[in-house]
C-alpha positions in Angstrom: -61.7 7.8 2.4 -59.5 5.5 0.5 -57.0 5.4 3.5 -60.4 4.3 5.4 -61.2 1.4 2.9 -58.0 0.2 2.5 -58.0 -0.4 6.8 -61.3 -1.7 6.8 -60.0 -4.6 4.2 -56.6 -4.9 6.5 -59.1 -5.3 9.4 -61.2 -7.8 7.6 -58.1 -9.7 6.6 -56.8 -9.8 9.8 -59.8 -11.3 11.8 -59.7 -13.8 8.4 -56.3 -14.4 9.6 -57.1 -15.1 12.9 -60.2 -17.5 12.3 -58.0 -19.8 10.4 -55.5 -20.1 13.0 -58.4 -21.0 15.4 -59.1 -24.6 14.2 -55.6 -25.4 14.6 -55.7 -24.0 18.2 -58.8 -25.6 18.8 -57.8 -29.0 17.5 -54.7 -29.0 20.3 -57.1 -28.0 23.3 -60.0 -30.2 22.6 -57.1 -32.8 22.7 -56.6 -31.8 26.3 -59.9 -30.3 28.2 -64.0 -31.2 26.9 -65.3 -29.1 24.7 -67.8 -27.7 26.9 -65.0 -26.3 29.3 -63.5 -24.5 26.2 -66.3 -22.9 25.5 -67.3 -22.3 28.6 -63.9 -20.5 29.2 -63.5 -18.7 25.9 -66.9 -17.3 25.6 -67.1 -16.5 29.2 -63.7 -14.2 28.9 -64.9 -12.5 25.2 -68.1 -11.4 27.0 -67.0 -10.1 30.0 -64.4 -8.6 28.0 -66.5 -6.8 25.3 -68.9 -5.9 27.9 -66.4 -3.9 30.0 -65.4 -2.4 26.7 -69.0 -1.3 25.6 -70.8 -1.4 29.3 -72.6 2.0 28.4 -74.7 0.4 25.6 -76.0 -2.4 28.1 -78.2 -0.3 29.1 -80.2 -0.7 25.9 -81.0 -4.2 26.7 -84.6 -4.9 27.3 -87.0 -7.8 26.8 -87.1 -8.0 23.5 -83.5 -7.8 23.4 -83.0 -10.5 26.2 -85.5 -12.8 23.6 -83.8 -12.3 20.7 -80.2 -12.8 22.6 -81.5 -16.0 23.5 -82.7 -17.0 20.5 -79.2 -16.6 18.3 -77.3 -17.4 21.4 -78.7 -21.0 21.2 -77.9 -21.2 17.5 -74.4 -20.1 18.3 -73.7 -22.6 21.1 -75.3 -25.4 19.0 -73.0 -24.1 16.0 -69.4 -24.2 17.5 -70.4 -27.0 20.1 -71.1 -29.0 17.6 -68.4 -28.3 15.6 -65.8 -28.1 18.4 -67.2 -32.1 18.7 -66.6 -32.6 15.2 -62.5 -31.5 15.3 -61.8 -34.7 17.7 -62.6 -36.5 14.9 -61.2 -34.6 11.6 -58.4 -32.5 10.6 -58.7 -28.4 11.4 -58.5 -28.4 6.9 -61.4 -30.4 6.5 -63.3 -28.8 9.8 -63.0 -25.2 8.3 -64.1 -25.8 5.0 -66.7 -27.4 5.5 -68.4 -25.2 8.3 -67.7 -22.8 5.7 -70.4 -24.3 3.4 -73.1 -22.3 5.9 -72.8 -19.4 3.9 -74.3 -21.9 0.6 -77.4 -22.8 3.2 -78.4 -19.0 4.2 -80.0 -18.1 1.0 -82.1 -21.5 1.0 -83.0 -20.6 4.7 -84.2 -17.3 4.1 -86.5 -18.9 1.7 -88.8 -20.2 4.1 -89.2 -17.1 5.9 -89.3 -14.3 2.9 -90.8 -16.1 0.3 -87.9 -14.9 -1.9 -86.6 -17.6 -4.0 -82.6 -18.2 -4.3 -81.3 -17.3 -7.8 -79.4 -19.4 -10.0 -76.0 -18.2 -8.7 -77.4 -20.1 -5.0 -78.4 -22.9 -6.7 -75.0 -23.2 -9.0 -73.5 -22.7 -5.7 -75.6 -25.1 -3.6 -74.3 -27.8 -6.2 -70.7 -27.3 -6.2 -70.5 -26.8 -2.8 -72.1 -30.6 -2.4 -70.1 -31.8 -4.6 -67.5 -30.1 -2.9 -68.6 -31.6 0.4 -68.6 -34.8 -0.9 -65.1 -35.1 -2.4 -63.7 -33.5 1.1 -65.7 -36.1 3.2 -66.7 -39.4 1.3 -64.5 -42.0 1.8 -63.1 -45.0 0.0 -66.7 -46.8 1.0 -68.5 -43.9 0.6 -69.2 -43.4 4.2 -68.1 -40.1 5.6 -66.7 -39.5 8.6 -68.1 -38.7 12.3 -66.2 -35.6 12.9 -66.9 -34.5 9.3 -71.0 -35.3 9.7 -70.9 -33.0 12.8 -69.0 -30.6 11.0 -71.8 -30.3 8.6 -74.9 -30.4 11.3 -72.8 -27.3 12.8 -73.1 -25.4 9.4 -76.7 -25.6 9.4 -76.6 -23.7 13.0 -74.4 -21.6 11.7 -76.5 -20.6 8.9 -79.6 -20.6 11.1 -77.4 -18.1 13.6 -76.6 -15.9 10.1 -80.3 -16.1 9.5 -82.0 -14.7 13.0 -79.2 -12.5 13.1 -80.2 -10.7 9.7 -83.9 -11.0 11.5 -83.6 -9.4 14.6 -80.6 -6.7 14.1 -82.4 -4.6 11.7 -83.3 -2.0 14.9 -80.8 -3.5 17.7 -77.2 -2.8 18.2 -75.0 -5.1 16.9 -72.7 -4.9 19.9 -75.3 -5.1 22.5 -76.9 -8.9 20.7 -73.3 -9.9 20.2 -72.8 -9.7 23.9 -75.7 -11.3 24.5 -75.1 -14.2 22.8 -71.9 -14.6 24.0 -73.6 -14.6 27.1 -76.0 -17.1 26.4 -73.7 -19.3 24.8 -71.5 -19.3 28.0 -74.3 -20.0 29.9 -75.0 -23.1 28.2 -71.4 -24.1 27.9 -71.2 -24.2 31.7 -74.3 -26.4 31.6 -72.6 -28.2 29.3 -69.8 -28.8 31.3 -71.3 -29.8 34.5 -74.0 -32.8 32.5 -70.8 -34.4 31.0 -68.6 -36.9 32.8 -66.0 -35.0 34.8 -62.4 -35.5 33.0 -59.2 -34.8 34.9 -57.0 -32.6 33.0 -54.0 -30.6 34.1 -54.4 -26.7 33.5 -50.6 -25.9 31.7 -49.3 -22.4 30.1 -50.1 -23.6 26.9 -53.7 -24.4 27.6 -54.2 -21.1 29.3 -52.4 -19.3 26.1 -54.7 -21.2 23.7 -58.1 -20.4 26.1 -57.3 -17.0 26.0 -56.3 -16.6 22.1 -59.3 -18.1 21.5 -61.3 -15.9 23.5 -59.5 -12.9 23.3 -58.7 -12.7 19.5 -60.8 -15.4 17.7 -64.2 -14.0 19.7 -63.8 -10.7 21.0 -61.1 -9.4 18.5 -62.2 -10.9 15.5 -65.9 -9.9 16.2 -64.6 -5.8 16.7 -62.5 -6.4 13.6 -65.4 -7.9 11.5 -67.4 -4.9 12.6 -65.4 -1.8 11.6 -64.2 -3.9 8.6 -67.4 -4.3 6.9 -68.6 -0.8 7.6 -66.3 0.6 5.3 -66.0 -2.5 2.7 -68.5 -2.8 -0.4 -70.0 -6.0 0.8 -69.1 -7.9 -2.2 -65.6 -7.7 -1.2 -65.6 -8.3 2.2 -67.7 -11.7 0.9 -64.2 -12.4 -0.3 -62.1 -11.8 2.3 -63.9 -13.1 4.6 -64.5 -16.4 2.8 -60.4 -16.2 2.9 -61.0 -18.0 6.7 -61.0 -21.4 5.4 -58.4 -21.4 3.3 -55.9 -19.9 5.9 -57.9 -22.4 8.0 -56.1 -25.3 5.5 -53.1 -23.4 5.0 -51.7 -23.4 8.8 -53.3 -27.1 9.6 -51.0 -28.0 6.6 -48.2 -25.8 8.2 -48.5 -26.6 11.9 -50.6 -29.7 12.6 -49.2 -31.4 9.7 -52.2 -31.9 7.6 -51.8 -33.6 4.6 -54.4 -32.6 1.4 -54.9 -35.6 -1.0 -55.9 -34.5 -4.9 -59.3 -35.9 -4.0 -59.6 -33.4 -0.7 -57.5 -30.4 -2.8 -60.3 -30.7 -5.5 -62.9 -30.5 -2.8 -62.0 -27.5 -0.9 -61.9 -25.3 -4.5 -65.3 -26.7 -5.1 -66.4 -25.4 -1.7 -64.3 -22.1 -2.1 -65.7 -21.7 -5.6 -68.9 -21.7 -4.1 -68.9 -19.7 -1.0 -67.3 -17.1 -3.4 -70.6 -17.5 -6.1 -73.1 -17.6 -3.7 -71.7 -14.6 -1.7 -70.9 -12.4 -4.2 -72.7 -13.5 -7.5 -70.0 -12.6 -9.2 -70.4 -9.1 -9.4 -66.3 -8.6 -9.6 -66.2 -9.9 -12.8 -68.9 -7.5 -14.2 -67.9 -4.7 -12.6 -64.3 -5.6 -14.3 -66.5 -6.0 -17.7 -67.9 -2.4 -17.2 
């Protein structure tokens, strides 16, 4: 059992690992093809992909399955299209931390719908995690930035996506909606593609190799990874890891697209960190290391 939790943590690392190569990867090929053709591509391949993989469960899907797909599909395209937009105009650093601050909103969000009112480890969080925000985006004339705004509107999808998700999985395999929201969001990345001006761009290796990293290992991987990882992992922990993504997210922008982190930016991303970490966990580590 311990060999089992120690793999599940690896697991949860590695996909971690993964996501916070992605922005960096994403940041080079929005740079080269529209956003809507990346996702188009990469969510296209991770569906396919994962349904070849688990083809016997589609035969699960039904109405209310198809409704609910839809439903947290469209959350998810309007998440990472949005935030895909938002990388054209910021560093990978600031795009990963920030979209990170969804997991601050969730608890807020559920409040409309259960009635259950966030405790004061949400709230403390909610606070630094603005504060955060606003040290990572505001600058000199207090304005903040366009790809840093979008950033932010993508976290609220985000959230909303973490939020029908924790609805509507309750009796549903988790496989079977994550395939159908892969497919949806495809399907609307396509649209996508075809409403925005047509812009010529050449098809090279190293577009190909990003497309399919990103679809192969930052979607389908990482999702598989997640999966098992969290299975076996108290959830206060994997909280942890997984709120690891946008620090490694900062950590190779600063090592391979050159980001440079100002004092005012550094003290930011601990605020947000600090916060993802509160609000996730409530701090149970250091109690239980009380105990």
């Amino acid at each position: 059992m311990k060999n089992k939790g120690l793999m599940a943590k690896l697991a949860l690392l590695l996909a971690t690992l993964i996501w916070g190569t992605s922005f960096v990867v994403v940041k080079d090929a929005v740079d080269i093809i529209p956003t809507a053709y990346l996702l188009a591509v990469r969510f296209s391949v991770a569906c396919i992909v994962l349904a070849l993989i688990f083809f016997k469960k589609l035969k699960k899907i039904n109405r209310e399955y198809l409704l609910h797909g839809l439903i947290i599909g469209t959350c998810l395209f309007l998440a990472y299209y949005i935030q895909t937009l938002g990388i054209e105009d910021t560093t990978p650093g600031k795009n990963a931390f920030i979209t990170a601050a969804y997991c601050v909103m969730v608890p807020f969000m559920f409040w409309f719908i259960n009635r259950k009112r966030p405790d004061k480890y949400n709230i403390i969080a909610a606070v630094l995690c603005l504060a955060g925000i606003g040290f990572v985006s505001l600058t000199a004339d207090l304005t903040v930035g366009k790809g840093d705004a979008l950033t932010l509107v993508a976290a609220v999808f985000y959230a909303l996506h973490m939020v029908f998700i924790a609805m509507f999985s309750k009796d549903k395999d988790p496989t079977v909606l994550t395939i159908l929201q892969f497919a949806v969001t495809a399907v609307f990345s396509w649209i996508a593609s075809f409403m925005v001006k047509p812009i010529a761009f050449e098809i090279t290796t190293s577009l190909a190799t990003s497309v399919l990293y990103l679809a192969l290992f930052a979607t389908a991987a990482c999702l598989l990874l997640q999966n098992v990882g969290q299975k076996y992992t108290n959830p206060s922990e994997a909280a942890i890891i997984l709120s690891l993504e946008s620090v490694f997210g900062v950590l190779f922008s600063i090592l391979l697209y050159g980001e440079k982190v100002t004092p005012q930016i550094g003290v930011g991303f601990v605020l947000i960190f600090v916060a993802i970490i509160i609000s996730e966990t409530k701090l149970s580590f250091i109690k239980k290391s009380k105990e």
